[in-house]
C-alpha positions, 0 to 999 in steps of 0.5 A: 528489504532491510535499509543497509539493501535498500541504500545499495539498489542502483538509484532508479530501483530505489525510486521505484521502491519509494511508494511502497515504502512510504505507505510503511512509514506514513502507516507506522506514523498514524499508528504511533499518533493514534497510540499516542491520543488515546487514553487507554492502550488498544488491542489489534483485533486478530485478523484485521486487514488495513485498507488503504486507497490510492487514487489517480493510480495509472498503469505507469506507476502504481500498476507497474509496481504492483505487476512487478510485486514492489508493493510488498515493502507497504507493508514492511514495517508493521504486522498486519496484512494490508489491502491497496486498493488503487483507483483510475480512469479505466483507460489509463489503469488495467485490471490487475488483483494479486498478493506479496507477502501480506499485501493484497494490491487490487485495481479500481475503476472511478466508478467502482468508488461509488459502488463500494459506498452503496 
């Protein structure tokens, strides 16, 4: 959604819109900070894949989000393809896996963090 579409949604569409969209901006603010601190420009490999963890998720919330495909604005402003992986207590988070756009959104389980170290 571009700002002029966003600014007209009814107030509670906005807000569910509000997570995804701060993913964009805090990534695009990393970005320009790494860009800033290094001494030489970099180069994005191709094909490469940002991953970013969200714990404490619940169906609620993030899994309402991303069952309803709003997730796609994560990866709005910057392009590259996005991983959200979202973690929770299994009684709370329902497995879900799916793609919008260039966002790839999977669920997690607490257990499954120590998994992914090993």
């Amino acid at each position: 959604l571009t700002w002029l579409q966003h600014l007209a949604l009814p107030p509670l569409r906005r807000r569910r819109r509000a997570i995804p969209r701060t993913i964009a901006w805090v990534d695009l603010l990393f970005h320009q900070i790494w860009q800033t601190l290094r001494s030489t420009a970099t180069r994005r490999v191709a094909g490469a894949t940002r991953v970013i963890w969200i714990f404490g998720a619940s169906d609620r919330i993030e899994g309402r989000l991303a069952r309803e495909g709003l997730f796609a604005d994560a990866g709005a402003l910057k392009d590259v393809d996005m991983r959200l992986c979202l973690f929770g207590d299994p009684k709370s988070l329902s497995n879900f896996s799916g793609k919008m756009g260039r966002v790839e959104v999977s669920t997690h389980t607490w257990e499954d963090v120590g998994k992914m170290g090993s």
